[in-house]
N, C-alpha and C positions, 0 to 999 in steps of 0.2 A: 504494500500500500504506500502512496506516497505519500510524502513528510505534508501534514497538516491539512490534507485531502477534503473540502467541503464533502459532508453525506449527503444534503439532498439544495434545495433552492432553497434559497436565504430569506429569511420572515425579512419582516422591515430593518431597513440600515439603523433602524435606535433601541431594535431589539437587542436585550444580553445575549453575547458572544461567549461561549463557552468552549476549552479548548478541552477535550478529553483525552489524555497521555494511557494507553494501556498497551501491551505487548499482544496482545489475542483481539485481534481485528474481529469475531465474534460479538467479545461486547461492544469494543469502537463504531461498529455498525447498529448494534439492539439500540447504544445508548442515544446514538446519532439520530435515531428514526424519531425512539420516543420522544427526543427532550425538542427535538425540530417540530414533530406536532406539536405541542404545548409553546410555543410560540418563541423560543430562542434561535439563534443562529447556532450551530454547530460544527466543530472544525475537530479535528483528530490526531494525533501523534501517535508511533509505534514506539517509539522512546523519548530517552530525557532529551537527548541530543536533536531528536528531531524536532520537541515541540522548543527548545532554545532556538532555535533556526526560524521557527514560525513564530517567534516574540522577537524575534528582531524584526520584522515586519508588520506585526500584528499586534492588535493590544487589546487586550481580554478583561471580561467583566469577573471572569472564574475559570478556577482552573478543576476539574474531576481527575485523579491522579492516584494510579493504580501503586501499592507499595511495590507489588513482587515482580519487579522486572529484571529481565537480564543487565548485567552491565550494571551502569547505573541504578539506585533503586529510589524508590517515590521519596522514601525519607531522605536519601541522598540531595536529591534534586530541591528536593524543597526545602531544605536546610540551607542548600546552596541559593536558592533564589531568593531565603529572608534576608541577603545579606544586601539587596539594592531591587527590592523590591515587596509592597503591600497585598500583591493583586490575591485574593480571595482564593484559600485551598481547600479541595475536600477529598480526602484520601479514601480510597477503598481498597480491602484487605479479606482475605481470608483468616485473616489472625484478629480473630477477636477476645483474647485475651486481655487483662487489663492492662499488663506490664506495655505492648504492644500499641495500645491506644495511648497512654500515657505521654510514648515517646513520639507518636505523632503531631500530636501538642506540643510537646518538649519543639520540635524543629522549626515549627510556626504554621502548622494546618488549623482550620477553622472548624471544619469539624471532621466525625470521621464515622464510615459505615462500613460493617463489617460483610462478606460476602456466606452466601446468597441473599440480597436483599430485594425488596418489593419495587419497583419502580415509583408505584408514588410517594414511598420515603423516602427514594432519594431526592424526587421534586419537591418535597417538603422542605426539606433540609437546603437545597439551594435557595428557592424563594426565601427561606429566613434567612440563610448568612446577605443575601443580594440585600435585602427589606436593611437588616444592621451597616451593612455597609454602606446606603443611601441615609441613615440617621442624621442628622445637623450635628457636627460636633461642639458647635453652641447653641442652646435651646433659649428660650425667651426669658431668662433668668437676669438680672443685676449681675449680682456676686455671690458667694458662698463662704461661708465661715468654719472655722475649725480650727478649735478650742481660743488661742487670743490672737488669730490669724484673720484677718478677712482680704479676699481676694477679689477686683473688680474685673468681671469679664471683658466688657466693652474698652476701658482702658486699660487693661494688663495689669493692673497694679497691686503689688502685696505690701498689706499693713500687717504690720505688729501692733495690737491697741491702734494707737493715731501715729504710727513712724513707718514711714518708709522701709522697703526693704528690697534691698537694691536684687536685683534679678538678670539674666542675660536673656536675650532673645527666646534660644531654645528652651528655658524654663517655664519665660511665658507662653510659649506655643505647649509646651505639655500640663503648666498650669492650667490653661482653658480646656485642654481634652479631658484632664480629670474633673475638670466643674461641671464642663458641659456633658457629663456621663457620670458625677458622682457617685459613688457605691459601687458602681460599675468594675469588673476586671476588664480592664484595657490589654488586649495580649501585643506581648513585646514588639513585635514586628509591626503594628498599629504605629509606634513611634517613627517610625527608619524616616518617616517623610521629615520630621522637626527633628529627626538627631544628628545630620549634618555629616551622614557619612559615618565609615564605620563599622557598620553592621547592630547589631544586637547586644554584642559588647560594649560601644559607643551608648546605647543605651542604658544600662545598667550603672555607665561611673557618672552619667548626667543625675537619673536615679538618685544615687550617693549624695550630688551634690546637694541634688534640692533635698535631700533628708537632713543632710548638717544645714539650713537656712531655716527649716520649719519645725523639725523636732529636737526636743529635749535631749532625748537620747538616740541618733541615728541610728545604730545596731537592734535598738527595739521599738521601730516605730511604732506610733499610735495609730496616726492621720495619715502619712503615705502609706500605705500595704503591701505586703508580697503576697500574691497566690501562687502558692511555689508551682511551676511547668508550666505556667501560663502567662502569666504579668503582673499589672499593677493596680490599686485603686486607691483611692482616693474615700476618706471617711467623711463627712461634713457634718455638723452640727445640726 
């Protein structure tokens, strides 16, 4: 099959674009039919290397991304793509065990379906990540507070009580994602756009930083949070 092969005629040009990366041209085609009736675009890869090749061309709304490939494997690939890139993954496996699922999170997948699945769970499961990923990452809120912190969205601004607190750029662009998603786990690779390069570890020492400016004790935050294999959130008063 050719590298990133359209399966059938293309719904409208502002439909979601959906790349499916699998080794067994089988499902590349079941998935191709199904998800083109329900009204996306759909495009194919038999490997990593292939669908790298059709994103240098192409720019996709989601990615469907088999773990058990030759060569390259889905966890591979997609570990390797959190490193300069957000675009939306959903992994499918035969390995539905926990440890398994865990680490597909761990590399920055969105969600994950275990094989043999229903075809309408998998539509399920895209419609929500697509719906989360169209969210406003600021909502019609002021600002937000937490504990003798307040944060002003529209202006960026962090107060301690009534004093300033000096902040960089990228602080404030991940200050607003945690406000305007409060409580929320923000998964790491959700940053990569406001962490300035880097990857995911560029994340984590930004992370650090804004924990020495806002908590007490960084190592045991209160108000920033870790959800461990996943990311971060934000507690507010």
């Amino acid at each position: 099959m050719t590298m990133a092969a359209n399966l059938k005629a293309l719904p409208g040009d502002d439909a979601p674009h959906i790349l499916v990366i699998d080794d067994d041209s089988r499902i590349r085609t079941l998935l191709g039919r199904f998800l083109g009736s329900h009204g996306f675009r759909v495009s194919a890869a038999g490997s990593a290397a292939e669908a790298r090749q059709s994103m240098g061309t192409l720019q996709y709304d989601l990615l469907v991304v088999d773990v058990m490939m030759p060569g390259e494997s889905g966890l591979e690939f997609t570990e390797a793509l959190r490193q300069n890139s957000d675009v939306p993954v959903l992994m499918l496996t035969a390995r539905a065990e926990l440890p398994h699922r865990i680490r597909g999170l761990e590399v920055g997948a969105d969600d994950y379906l275990a094989k043999p699945f229903e075809p309408r769970e998998l539509l399920l499961r895209i419609n929500s990540i697509l719906k989360r990923g169209a969210k406003p990452v600021v909502p019609d809120v002021e600002f937000v507070r937490f504990g003798a912190f307040t944060f002003h969205l529209e202006r960026g601004e962090l107060k301690r009580g009534g004093t300033p607190v000096r902040i960089t750029d990228r602080e404030r662009d991940m200050l607003r994602m945690f406000a305007g998603r409060a409580g929320e786990t923000i998964r790491r690779h959700e940053f990569l756009k406001v962490s300035n390069g880097g990857g995911e570890r560029a994340v984590d020492v930004q992370i650090n930083r804004l924990r020495r400016k806002i908590e007490q004790d960084p190592s045991n935050p209160v108000y920033l949070q870790t959800t461990r294999g996943i990311g971060y959130r934000l507690l507010v008063d």
